[in-house]
C-alpha positions as CSV (number, residue, x, y, z in Angstrom):
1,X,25.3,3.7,-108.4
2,X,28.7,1.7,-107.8
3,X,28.3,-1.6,-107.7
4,X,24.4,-2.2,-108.3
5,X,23.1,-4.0,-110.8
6,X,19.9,-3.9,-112.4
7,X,18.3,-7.4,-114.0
8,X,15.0,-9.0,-114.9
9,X,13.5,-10.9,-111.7
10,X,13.8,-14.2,-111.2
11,X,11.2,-16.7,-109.4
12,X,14.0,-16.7,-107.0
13,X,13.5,-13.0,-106.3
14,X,9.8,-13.2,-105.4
15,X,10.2,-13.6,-101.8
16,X,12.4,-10.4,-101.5
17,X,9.7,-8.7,-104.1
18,X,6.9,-9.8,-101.9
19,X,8.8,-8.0,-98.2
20,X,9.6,-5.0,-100.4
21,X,6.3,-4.2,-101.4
22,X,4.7,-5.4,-97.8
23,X,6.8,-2.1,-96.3
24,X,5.3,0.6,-98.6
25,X,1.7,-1.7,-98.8
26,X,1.5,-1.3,-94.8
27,X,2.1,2.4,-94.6
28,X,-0.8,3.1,-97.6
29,X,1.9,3.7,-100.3
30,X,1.1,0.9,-102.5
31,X,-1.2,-1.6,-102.9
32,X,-0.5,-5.1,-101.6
33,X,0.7,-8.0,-103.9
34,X,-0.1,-11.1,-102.8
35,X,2.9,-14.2,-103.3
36,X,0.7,-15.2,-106.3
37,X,0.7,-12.0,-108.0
38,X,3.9,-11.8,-107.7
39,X,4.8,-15.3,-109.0
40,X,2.2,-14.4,-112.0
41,X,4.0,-11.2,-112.5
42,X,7.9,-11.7,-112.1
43,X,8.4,-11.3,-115.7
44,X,7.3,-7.9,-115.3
45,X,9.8,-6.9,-112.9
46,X,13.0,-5.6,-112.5
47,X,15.7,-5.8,-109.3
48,X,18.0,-3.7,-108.5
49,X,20.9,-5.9,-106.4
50,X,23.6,-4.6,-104.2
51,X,26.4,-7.4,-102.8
52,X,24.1,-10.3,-103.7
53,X,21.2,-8.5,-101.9
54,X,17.9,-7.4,-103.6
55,X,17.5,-4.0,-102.7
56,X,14.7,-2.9,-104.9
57,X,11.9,-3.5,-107.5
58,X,10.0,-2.2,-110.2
59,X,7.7,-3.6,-112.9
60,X,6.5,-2.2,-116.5
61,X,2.9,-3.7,-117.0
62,X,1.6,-3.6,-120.8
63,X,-1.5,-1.7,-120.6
64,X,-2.7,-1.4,-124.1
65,X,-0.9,-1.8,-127.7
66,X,1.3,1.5,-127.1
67,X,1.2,2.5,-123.4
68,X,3.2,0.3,-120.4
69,X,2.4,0.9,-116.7
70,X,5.3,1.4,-114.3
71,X,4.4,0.3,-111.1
72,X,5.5,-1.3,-108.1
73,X,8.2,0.7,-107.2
74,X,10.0,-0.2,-104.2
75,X,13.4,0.7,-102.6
76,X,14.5,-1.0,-99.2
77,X,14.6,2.1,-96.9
78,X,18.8,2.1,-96.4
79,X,19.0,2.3,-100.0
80,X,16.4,5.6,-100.7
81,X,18.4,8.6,-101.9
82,X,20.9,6.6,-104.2
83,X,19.6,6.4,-107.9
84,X,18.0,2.7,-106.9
85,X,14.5,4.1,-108.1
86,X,15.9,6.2,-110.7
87,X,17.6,3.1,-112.6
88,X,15.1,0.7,-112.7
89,X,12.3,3.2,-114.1
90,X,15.0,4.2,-116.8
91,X,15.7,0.6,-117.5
92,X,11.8,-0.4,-117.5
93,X,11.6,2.7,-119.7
94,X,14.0,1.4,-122.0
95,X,12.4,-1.7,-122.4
96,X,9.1,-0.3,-123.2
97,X,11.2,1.1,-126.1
98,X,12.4,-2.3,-127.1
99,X,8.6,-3.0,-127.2
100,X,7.4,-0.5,-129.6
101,X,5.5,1.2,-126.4
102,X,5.1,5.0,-127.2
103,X,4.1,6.1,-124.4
104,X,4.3,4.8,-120.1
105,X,2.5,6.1,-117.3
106,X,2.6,5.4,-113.3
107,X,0.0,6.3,-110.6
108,X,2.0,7.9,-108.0
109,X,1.6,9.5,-104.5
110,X,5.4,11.0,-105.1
111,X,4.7,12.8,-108.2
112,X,8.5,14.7,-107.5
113,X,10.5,12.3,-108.1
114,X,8.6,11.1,-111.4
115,X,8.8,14.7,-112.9
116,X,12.1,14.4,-112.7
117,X,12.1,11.4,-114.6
118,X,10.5,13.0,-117.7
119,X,6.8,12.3,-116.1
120,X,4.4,14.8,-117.0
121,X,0.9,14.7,-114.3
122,X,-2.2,13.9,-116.9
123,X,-5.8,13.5,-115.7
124,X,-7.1,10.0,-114.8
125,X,-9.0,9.7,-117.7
126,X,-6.8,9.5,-119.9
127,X,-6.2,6.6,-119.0
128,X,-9.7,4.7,-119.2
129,X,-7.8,1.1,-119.7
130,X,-6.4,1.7,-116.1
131,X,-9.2,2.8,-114.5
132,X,-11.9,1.0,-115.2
133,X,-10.0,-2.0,-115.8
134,X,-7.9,-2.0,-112.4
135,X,-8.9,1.1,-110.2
136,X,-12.5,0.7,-110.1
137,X,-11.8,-3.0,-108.0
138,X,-9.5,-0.7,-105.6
139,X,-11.0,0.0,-102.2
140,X,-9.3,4.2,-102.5
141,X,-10.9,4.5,-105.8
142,X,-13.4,7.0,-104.9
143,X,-11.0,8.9,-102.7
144,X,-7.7,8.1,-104.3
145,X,-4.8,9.5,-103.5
146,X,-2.6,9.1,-106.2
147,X,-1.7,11.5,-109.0
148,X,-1.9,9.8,-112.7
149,X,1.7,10.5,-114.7
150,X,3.0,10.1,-118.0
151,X,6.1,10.2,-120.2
152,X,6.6,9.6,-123.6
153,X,9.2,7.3,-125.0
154,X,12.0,8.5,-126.5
């Protein structure tokens, strides 16, 4: 990954989160975030920036005392293939180490590539906090699509 950088967000980098996430959002591979969510949300993100250009994001959510939620990953199509992804979920992994998190878990529909991030698939509930917190508002939630993961923190 020559010459990329991974950071925290900035409110400067919520317009470019905002486009990355309307690409996947259109085509059913993640759910929409509004401008606001973003905004509410940047401190949960990182970027991944290539020449000055923001070509991806991710976010670690806390979802209880010892679990984090990676989510919102998004990788500007040019850039797919190159460790962007890879990066950031170590780096949001690493951080839910610095914050005493044991364990992190996504909600994927590409289940490959988190398995061979450590991810293990888990049942949905497992994950009650998630569910009936967040999914139960979704409009997929009694058909969803996505396959609960987890991976513990080293």
């Amino acid at each position: 990954m020559s010459g990329f950088t991974v950071r925290k967000a900035l409110p400067s980098d919520a317009e470019r989160i905002h486009e990355l996430a309307y690409v996947y959002s259109k085509r059913d591979e993640m759910l929409p975030l509004s401008f606001s969510e973003v905004y509410e949300r940047i401190r949960d993100f990182v970027v991944t920036e290539k020449n000055g250009e923001v070509v991806g994001c991710c976010a670690l959510r806390i979802s209880w005392a010892d679990l984090g939620e990676v989510r919102s990953l998004a990788v500007a199509e040019q850039w797919k293939g190159k460790g962007v992804g890879k990066r950031m979920v170590e780096e949001l992994v690493a951080d839910a180490k610095r914050l005493g998190l044991i364990r992190v878990f996504t909600l994927t529909n590409k289940p490959d590539f988190f398995k061979k991030l450590g991810f293990s698939k888990t049942d949905k509930n497992n994950l009650p906090m998630k569910v009936w917190g967040e999914c139960v508002k979704c409009c997929k939630f009694a058909n969803c699509d996505e396959q609960a993961m987890v991976r513990k923190v080293d």
